[in-house]
N, CA, C and O atoms as CSV, one atom per row, in Angstrom:
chain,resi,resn,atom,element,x,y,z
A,1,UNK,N,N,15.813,-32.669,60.090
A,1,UNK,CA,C,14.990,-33.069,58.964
A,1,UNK,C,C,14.096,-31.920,58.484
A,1,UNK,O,O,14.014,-31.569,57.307
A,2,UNK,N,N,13.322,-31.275,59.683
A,2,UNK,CA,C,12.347,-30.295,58.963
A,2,UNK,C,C,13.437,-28.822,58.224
A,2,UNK,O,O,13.186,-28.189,57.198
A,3,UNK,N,N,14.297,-28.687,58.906
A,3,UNK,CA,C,15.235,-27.493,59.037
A,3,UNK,C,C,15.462,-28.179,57.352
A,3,UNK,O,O,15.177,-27.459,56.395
A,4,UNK,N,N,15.900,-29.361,57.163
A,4,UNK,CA,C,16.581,-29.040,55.653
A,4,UNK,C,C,15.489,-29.221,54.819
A,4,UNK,O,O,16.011,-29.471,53.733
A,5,UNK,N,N,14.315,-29.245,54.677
A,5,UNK,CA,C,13.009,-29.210,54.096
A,5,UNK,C,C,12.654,-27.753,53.529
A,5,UNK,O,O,12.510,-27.243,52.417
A,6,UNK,N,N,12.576,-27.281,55.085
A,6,UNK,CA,C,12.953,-25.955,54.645
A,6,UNK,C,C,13.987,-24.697,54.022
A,6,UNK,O,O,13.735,-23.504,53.853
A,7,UNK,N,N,15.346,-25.540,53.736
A,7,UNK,CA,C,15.965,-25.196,53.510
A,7,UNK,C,C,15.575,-25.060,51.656
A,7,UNK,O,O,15.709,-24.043,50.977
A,8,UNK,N,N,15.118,-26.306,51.226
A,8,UNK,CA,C,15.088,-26.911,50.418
A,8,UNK,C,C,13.969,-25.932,49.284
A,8,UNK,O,O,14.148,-25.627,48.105
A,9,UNK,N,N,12.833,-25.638,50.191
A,9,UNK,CA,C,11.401,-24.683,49.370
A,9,UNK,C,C,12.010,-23.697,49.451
A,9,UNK,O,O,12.109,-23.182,48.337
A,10,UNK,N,N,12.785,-22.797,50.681
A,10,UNK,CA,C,13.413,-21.780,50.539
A,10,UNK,C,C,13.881,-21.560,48.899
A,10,UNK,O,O,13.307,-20.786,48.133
A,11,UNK,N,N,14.806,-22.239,48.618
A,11,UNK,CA,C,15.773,-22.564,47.663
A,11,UNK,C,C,15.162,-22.698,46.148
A,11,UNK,O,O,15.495,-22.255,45.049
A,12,UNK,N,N,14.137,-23.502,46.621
A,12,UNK,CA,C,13.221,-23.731,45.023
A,12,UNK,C,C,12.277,-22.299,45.095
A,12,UNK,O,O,12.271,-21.650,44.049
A,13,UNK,N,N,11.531,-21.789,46.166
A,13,UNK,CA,C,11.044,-20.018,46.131
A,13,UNK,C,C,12.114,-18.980,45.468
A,13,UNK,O,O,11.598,-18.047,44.854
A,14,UNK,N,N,13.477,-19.021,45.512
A,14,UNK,CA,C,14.630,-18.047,45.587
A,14,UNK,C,C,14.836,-18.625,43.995
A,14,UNK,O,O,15.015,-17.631,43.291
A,15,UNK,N,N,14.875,-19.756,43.239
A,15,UNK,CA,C,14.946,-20.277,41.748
A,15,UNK,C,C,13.986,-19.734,40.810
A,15,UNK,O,O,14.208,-19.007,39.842
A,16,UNK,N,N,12.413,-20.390,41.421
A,16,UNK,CA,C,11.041,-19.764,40.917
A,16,UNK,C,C,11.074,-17.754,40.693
A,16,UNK,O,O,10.575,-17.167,39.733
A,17,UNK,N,N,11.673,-17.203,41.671
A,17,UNK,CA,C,11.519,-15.796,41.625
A,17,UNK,C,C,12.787,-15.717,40.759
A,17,UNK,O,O,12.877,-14.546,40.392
A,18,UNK,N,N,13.355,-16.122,40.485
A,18,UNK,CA,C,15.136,-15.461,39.230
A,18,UNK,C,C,14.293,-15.971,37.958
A,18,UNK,O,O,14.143,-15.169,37.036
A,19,UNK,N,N,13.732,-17.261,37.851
A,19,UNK,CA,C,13.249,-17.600,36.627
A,19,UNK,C,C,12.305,-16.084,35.820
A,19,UNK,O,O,12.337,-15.694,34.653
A,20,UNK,N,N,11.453,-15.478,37.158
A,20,UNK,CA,C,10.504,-15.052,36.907
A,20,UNK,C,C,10.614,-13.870,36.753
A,20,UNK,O,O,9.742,-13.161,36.248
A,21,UNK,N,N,11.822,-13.444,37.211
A,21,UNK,CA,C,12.539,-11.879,36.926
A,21,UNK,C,C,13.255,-12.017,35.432
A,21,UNK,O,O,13.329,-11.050,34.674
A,22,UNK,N,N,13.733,-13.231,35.124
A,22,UNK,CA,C,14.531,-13.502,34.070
A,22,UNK,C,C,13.110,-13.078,33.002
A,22,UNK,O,O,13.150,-12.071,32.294
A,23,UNK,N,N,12.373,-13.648,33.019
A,23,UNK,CA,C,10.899,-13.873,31.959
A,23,UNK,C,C,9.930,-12.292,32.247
A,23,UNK,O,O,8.752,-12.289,31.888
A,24,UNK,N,N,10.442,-11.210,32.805
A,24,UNK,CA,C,9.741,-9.622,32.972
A,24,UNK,C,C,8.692,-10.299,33.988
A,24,UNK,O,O,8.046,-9.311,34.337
A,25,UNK,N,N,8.297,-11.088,34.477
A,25,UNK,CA,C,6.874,-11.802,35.350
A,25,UNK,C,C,7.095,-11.104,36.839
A,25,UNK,O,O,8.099,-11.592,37.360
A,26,UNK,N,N,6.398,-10.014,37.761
A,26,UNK,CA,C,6.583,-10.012,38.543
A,26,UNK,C,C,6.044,-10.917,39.783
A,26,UNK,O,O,4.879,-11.310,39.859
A,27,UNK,N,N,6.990,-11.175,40.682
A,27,UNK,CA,C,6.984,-12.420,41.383
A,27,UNK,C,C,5.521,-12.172,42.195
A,27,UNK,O,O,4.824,-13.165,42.403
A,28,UNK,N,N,5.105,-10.982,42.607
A,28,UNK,CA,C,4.030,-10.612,43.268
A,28,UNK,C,C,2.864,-11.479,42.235
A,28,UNK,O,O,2.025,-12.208,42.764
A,29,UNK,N,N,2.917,-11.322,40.876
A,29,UNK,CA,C,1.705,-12.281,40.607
A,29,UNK,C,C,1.698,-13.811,41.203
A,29,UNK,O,O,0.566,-14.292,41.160
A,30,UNK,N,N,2.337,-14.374,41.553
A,30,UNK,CA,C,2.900,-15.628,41.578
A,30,UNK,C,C,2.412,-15.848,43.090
A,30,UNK,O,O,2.243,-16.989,43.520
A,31,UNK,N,N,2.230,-14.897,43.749
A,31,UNK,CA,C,1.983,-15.101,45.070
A,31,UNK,C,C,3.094,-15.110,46.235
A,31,UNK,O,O,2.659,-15.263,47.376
A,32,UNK,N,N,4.299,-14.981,46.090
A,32,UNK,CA,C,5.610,-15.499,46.127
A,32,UNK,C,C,6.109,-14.128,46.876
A,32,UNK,O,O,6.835,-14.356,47.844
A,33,UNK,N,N,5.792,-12.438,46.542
A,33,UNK,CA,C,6.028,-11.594,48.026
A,33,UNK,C,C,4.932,-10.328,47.719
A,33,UNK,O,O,4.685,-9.855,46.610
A,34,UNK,N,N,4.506,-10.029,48.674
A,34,UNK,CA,C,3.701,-8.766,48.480
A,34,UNK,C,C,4.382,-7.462,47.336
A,34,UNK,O,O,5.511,-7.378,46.852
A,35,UNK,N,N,3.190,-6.568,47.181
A,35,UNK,CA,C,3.463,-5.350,46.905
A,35,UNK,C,C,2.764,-4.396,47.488
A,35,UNK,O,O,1.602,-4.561,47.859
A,36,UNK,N,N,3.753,-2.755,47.686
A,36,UNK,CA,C,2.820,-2.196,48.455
A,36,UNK,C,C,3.160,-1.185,48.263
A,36,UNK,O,O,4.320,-0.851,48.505
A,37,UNK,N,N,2.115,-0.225,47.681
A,37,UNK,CA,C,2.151,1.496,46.604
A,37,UNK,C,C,1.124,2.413,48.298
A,37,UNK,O,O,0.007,2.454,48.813
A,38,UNK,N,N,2.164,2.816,48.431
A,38,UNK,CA,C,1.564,4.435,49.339
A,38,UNK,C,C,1.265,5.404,48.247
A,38,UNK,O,O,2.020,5.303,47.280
A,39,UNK,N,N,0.163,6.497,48.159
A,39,UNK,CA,C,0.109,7.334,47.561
A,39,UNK,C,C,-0.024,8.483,49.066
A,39,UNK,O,O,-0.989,8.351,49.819
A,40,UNK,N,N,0.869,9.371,49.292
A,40,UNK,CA,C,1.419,9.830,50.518
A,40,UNK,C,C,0.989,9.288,51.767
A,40,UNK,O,O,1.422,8.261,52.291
A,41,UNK,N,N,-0.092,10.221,52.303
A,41,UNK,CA,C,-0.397,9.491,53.491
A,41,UNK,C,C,-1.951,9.091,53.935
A,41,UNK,O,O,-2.553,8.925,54.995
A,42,UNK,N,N,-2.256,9.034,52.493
A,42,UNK,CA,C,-3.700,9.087,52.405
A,42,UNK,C,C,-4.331,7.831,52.198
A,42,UNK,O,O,-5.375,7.431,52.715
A,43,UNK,N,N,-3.389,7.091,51.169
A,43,UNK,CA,C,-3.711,5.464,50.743
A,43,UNK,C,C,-2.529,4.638,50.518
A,43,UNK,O,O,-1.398,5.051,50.264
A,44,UNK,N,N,-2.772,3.870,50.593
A,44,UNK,CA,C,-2.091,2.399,50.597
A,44,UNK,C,C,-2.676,1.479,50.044
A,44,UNK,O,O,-3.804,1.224,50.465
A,45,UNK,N,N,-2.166,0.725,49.005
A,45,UNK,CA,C,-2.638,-0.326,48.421
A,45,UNK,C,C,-1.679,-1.471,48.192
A,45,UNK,O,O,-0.636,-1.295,47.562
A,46,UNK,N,N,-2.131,-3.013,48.856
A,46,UNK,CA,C,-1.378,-3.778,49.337
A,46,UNK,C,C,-1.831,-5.142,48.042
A,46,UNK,O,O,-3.004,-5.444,47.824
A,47,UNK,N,N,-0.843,-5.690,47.447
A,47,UNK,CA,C,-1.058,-6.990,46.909
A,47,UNK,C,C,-0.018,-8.210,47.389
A,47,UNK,O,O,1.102,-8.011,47.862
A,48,UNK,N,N,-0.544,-9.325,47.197
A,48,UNK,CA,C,-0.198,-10.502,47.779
A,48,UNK,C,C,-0.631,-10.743,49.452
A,48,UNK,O,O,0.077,-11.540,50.069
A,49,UNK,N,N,-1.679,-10.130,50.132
A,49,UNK,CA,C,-2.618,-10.371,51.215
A,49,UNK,C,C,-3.325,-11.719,50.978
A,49,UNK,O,O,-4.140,-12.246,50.220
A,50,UNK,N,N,-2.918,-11.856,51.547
A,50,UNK,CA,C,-3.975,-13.926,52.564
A,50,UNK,C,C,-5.238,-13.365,52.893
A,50,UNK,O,O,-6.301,-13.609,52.323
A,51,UNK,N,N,-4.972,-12.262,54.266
A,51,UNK,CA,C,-6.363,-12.368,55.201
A,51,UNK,C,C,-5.708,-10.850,55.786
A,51,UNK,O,O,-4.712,-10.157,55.577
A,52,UNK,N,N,-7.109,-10.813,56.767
A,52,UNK,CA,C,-7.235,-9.459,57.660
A,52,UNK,C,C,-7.194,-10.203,59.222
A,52,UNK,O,O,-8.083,-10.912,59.692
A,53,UNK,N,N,-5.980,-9.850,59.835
A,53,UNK,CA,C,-6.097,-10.322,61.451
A,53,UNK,C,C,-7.070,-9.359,62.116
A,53,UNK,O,O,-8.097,-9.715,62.694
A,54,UNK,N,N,-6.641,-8.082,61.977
A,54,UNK,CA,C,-7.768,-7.004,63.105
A,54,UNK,C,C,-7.871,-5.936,61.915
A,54,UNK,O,O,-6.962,-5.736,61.109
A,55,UNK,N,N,-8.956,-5.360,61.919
A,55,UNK,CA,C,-9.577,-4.070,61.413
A,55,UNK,C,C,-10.388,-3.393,62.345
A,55,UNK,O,O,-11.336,-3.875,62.965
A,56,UNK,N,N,-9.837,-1.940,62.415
A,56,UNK,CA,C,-10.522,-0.835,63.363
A,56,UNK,C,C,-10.225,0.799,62.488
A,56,UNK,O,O,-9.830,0.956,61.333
A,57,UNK,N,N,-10.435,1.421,63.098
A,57,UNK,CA,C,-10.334,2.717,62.424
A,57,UNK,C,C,-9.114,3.221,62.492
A,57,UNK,O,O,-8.716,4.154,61.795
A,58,UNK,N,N,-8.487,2.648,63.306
A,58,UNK,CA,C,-6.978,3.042,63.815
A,58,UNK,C,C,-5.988,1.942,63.658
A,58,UNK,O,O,-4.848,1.995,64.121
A,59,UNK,N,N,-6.489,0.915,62.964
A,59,UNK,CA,C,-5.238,-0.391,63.187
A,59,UNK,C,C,-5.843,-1.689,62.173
A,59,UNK,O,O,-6.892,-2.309,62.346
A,60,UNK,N,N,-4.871,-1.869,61.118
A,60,UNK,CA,C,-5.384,-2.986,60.515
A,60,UNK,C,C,-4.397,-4.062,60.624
A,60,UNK,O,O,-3.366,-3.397,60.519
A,61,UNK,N,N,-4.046,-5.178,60.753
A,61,UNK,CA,C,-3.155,-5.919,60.426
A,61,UNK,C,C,-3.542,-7.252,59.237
A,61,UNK,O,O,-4.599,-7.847,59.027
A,62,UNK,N,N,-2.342,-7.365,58.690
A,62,UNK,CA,C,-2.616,-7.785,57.489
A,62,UNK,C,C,-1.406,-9.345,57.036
A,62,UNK,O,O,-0.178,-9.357,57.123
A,63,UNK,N,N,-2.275,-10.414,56.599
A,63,UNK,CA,C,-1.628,-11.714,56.731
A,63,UNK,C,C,-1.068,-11.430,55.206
A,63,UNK,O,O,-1.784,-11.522,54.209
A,64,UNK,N,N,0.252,-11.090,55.187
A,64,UNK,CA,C,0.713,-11.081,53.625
A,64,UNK,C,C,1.617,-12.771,52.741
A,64,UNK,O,O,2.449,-13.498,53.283
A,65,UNK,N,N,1.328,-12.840,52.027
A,65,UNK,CA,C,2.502,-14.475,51.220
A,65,UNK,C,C,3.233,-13.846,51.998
A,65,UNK,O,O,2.339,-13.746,52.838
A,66,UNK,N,N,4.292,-13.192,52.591
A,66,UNK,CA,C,5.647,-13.389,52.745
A,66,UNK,C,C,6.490,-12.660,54.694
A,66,UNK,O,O,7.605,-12.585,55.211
A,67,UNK,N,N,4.908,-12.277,55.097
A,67,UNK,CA,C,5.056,-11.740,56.250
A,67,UNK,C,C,3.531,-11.331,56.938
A,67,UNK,O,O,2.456,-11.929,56.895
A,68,UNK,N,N,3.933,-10.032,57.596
A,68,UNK,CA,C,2.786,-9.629,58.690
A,68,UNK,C,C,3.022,-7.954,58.565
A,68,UNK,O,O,4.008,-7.270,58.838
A,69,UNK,N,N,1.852,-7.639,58.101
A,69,UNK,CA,C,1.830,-5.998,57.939
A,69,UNK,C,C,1.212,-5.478,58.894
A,69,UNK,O,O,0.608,-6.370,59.491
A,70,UNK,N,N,0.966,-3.998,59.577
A,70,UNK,CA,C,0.368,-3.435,60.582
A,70,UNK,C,C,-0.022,-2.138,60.456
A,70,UNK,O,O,0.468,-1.388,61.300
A,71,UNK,N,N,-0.820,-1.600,59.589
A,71,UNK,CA,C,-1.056,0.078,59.246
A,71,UNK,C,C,-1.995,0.650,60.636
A,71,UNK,O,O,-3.155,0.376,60.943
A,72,UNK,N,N,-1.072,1.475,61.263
A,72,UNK,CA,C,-1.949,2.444,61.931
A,72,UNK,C,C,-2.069,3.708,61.945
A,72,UNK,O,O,-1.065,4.398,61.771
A,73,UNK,N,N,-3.403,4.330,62.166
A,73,UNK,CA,C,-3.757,5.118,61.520
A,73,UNK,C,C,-5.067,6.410,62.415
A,73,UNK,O,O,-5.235,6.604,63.619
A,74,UNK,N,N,-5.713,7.007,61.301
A,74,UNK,CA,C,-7.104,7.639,61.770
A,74,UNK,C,C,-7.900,7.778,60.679
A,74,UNK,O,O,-7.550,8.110,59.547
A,75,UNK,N,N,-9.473,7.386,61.246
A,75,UNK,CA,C,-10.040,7.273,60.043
A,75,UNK,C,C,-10.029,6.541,59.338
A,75,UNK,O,O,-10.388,6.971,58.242
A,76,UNK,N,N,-9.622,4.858,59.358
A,76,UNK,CA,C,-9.239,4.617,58.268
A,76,UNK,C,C,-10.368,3.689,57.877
A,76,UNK,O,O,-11.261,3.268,58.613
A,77,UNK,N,N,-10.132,3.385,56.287
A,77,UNK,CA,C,-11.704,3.121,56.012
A,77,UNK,C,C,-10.814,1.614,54.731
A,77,UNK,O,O,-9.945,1.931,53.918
A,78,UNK,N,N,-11.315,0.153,54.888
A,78,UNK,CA,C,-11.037,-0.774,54.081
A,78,UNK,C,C,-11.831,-0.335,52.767
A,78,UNK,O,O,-13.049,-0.167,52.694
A,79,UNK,N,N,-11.172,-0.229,52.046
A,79,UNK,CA,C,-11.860,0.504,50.290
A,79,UNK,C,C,-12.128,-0.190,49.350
A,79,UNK,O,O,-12.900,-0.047,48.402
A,80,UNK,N,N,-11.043,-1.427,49.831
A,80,UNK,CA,C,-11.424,-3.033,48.775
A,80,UNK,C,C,-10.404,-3.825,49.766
A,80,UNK,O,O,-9.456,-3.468,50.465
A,81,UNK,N,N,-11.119,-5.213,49.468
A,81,UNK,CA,C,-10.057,-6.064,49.830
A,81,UNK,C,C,-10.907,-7.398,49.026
A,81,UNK,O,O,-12.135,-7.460,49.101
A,82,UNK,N,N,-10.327,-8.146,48.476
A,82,UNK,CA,C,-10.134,-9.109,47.359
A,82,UNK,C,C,-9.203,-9.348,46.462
A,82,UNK,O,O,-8.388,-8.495,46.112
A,83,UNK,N,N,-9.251,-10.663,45.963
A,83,UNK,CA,C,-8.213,-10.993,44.890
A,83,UNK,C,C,-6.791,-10.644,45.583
A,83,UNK,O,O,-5.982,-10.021,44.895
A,84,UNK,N,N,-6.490,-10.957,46.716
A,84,UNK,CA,C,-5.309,-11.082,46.947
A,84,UNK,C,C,-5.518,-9.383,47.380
A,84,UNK,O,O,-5.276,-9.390,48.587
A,85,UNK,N,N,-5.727,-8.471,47.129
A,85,UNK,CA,C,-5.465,-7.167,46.815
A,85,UNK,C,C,-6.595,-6.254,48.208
A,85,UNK,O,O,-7.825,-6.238,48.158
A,86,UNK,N,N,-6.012,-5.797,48.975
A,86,UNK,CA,C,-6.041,-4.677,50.112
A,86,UNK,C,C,-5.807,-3.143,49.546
A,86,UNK,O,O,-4.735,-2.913,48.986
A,87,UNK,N,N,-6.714,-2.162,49.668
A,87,UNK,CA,C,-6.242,-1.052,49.575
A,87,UNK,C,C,-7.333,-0.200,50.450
A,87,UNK,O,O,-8.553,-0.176,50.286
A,88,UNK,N,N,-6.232,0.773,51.820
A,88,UNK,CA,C,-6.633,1.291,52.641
A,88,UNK,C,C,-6.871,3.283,52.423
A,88,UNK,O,O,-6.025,4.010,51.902
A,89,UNK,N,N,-8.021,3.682,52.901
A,89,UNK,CA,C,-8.249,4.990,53.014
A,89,UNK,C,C,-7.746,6.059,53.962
A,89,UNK,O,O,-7.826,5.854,52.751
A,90,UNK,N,N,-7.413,6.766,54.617
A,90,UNK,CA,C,-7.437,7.399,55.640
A,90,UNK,C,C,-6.249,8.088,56.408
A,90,UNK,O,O,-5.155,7.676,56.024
A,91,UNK,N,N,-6.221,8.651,56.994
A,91,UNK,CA,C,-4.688,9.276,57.636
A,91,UNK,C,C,-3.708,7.804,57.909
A,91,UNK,O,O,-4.102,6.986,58.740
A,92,UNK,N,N,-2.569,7.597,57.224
A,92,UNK,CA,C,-1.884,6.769,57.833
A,92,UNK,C,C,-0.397,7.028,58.826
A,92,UNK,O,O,0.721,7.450,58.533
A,93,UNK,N,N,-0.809,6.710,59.682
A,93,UNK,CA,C,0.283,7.296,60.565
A,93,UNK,C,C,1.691,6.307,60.690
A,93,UNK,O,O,2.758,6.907,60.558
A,94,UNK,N,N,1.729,5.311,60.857
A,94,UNK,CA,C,3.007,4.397,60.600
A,94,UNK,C,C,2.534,2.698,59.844
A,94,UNK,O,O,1.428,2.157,59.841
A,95,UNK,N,N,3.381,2.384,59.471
A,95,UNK,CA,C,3.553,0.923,58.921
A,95,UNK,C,C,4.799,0.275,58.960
A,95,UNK,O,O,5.918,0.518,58.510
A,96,UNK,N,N,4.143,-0.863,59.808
A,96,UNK,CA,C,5.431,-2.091,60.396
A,96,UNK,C,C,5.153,-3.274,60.014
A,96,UNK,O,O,4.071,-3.833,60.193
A,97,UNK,N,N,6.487,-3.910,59.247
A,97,UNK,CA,C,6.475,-5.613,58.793
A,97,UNK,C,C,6.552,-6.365,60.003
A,97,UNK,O,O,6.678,-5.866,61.121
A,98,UNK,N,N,6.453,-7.878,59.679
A,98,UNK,CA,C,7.242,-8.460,60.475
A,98,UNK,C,C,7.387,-9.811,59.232
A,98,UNK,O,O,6.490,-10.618,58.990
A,99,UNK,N,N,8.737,-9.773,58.577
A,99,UNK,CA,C,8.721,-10.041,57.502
A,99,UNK,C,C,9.343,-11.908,57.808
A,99,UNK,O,O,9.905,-12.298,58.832
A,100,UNK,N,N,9.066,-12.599,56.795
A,100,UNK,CA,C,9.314,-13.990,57.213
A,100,UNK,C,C,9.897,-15.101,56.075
A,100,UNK,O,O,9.270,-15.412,55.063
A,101,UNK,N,N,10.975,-15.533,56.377
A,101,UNK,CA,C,11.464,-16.302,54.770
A,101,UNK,C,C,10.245,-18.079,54.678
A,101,UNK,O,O,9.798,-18.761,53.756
A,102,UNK,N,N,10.183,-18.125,56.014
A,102,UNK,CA,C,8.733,-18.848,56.624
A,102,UNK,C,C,7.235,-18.565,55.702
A,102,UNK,O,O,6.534,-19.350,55.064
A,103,UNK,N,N,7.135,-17.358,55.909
A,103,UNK,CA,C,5.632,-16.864,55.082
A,103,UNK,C,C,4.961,-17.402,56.064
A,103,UNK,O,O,5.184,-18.352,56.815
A,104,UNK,N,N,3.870,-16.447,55.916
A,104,UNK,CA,C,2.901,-16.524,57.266
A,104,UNK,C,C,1.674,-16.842,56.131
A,104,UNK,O,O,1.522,-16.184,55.102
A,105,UNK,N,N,0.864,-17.952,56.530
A,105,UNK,CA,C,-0.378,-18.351,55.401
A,105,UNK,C,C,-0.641,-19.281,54.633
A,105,UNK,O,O,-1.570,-19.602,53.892
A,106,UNK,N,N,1.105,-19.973,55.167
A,106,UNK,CA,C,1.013,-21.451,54.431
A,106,UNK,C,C,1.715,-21.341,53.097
A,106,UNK,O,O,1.708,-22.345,52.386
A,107,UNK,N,N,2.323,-20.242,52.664
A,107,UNK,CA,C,3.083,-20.525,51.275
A,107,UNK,C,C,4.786,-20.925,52.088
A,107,UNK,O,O,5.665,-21.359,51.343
A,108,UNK,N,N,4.953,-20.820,52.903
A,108,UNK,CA,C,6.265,-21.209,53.114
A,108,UNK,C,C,6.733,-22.049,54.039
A,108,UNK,O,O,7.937,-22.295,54.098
């Protein structure tokens, strides 16, 4: 029962995003999957963020609509975070998803 429920929002999420590609609308406004612009290794700026799990100078993790982000780093400094919208300062040394057709945050 739950399995075809989910089968089901899956399905109407995967409709909602073709409608919305069809209409130029990117799905990131919609809430529906992140976006995420590196400018080399200095910044990162993340949209479609929920919440902040951990922030340190070396490690942020990040509750995105459509998964689980993890920037680690040195130095690193939160520069904004609102409106859906994260954007990080500082040496970034790697970044790992843990991506989910689920959504981590309650959209899925």
């Amino acid at each position: 029962m739950a399995n075809s429920k989910r089968k089901e929002k899956k399905g109407l999420k995967e409709a909602v995003k073709r409608m919305m590609t069809a209409f130029d609308i990117p799905p990131v406004s919609a809430g529906l999957e992140s976006r995420i612009e590196m400018c080399g290794r200095r910044k990162i700026a993340v949209d479609g963020c929920i919440g902040v799990n951990e922030y340190t100078g070396e490690c942020l993790s990040l509750i995105l609509c459509d998964g689980e982000m993890y920037i680690c780093g040195e130095e690193m400094i939160l520069s904004k975070y609102g409106e859906g919208r994260v954007t990080v300062d500082g040496w970034i040394i790697s970044v790992n998803f843990e991506f989910s057709d689920k959504g981590k945050g309650g959209n899925g």
